[in-house]
Wavefront OBJ file of the C-alpha trace (Angstrom):
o trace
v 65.918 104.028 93.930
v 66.523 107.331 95.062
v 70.015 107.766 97.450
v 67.512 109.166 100.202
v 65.658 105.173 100.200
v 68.846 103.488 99.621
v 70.271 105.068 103.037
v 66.685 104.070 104.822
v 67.343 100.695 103.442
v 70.348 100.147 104.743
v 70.357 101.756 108.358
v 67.045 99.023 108.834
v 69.233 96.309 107.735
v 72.148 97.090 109.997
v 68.953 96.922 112.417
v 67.917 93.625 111.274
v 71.226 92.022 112.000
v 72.508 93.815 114.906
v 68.870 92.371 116.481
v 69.580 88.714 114.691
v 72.542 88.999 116.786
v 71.639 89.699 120.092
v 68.984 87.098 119.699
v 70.793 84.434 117.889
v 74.235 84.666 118.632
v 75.989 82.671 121.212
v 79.265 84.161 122.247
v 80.444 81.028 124.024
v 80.122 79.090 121.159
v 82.248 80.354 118.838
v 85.213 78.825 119.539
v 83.615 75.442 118.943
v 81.103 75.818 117.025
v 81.717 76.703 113.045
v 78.602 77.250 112.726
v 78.472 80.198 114.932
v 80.929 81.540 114.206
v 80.315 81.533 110.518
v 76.898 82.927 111.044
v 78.056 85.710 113.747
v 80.836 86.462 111.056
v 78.428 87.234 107.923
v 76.128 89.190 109.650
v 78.476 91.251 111.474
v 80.335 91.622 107.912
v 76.555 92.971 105.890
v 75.907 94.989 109.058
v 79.358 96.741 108.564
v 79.141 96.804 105.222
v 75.500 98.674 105.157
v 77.056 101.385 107.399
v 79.873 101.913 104.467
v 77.168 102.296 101.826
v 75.475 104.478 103.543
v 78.749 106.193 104.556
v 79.987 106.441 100.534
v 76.496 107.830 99.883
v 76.409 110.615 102.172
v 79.581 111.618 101.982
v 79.275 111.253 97.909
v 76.100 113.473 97.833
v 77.812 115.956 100.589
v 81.060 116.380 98.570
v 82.501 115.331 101.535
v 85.782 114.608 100.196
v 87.511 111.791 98.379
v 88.343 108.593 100.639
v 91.391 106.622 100.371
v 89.843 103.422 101.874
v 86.312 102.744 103.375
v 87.582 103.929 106.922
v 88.152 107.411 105.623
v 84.285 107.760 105.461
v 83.865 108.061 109.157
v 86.395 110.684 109.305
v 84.777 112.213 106.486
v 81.144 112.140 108.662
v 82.832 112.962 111.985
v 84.456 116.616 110.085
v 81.204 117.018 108.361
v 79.339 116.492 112.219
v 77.610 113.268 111.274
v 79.508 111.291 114.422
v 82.020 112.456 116.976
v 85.690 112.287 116.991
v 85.227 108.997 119.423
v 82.453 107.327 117.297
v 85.040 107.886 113.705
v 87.709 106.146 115.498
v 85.613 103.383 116.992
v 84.538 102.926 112.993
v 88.460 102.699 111.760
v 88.684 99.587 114.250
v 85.077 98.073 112.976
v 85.933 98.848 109.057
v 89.364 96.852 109.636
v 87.560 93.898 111.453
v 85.388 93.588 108.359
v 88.202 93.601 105.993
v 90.056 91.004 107.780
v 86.876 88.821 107.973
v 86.027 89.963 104.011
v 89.581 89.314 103.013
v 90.929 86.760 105.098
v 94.040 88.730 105.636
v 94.704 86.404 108.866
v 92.911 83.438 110.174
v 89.785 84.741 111.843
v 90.567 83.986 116.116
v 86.909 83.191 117.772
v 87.991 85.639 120.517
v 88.301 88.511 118.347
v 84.870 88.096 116.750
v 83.387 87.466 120.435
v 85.104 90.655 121.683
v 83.425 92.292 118.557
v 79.959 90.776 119.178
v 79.854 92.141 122.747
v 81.093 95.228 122.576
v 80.711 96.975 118.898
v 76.601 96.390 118.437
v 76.227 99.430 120.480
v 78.348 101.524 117.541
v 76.348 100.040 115.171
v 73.378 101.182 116.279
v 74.742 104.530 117.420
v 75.612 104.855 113.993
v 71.762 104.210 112.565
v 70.567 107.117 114.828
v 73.343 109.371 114.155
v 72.309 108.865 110.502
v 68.484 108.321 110.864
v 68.576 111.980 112.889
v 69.984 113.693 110.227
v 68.184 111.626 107.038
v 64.963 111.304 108.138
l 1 2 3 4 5 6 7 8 9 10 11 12 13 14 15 16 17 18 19 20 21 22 23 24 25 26 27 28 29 30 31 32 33 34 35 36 37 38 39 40 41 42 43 44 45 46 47 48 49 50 51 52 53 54 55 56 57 58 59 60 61 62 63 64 65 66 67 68 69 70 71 72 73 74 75 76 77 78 79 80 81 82 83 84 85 86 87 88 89 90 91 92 93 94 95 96 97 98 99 100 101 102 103 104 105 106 107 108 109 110 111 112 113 114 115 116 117 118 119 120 121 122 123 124 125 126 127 128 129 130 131 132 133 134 135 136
């Protein structure tokens, strides 16, 4: 598959989950209900993690640089004009959420991944057009 498809592939599955979410999800649940929370959890984690592929492949085609950890990629984009200064930081917070969920670093509080649900979907998709602009 060609790095140009791979990218296209992945922005519409960040798509796919950040609209699973906004249908499916029910913030008010996941303090009680595992099941929610579990769900909420993975796809926010695959949504995440498709912005980092696509991340590692621009900035790996680009010559961007070489990243120390996953949230270096967003800098990476933001020098190279693929986000702003705001939307790279926003993506240091996101990357860390993931790797605390991927990693269990810490017990995974309900609030957290509510305050995540209601206010990050908007990066993610910012993100997909930021990308999808430049790509397609």
């Amino acid at each position: 598959m060609m790095e140009r498809e791979l990218v296209v592939k992945r922005l519409a599955w960040i798509e796919v989950c950040v609209e699973r979410l906004r249908r499916l999800a029910k913030p008010e649940q996941l303090a009680v209900d595992p099941i929610m929370l579990a769900f909420v959890e993975h796809t926010l984690q695959t949504a995440i993690q498709g912005a980092i592929d696509v991340a590692a492949v621009i900035v790996g085609e680009r010559k961007l640089g070489e990243p120390d950890a996953a949230q270096s990629l967003f800098r990476l984009l933001a020098q190279d004009g693929w986000l702003t200064g705001q939307q790279a930081e926003a993506w240091q917070k996101i990357v860390g959420f993931r790797n605390v969920i991927v990693h269990r670093y810490l017990e995974v509080n309900p609030e957290i991944v509510r305050a995540v649900l209601e206010s990050k979907l908007g990066d993610l998709t910012a993100f997909v057009h930021a990308v999808r602009d430049k790509v397609v």
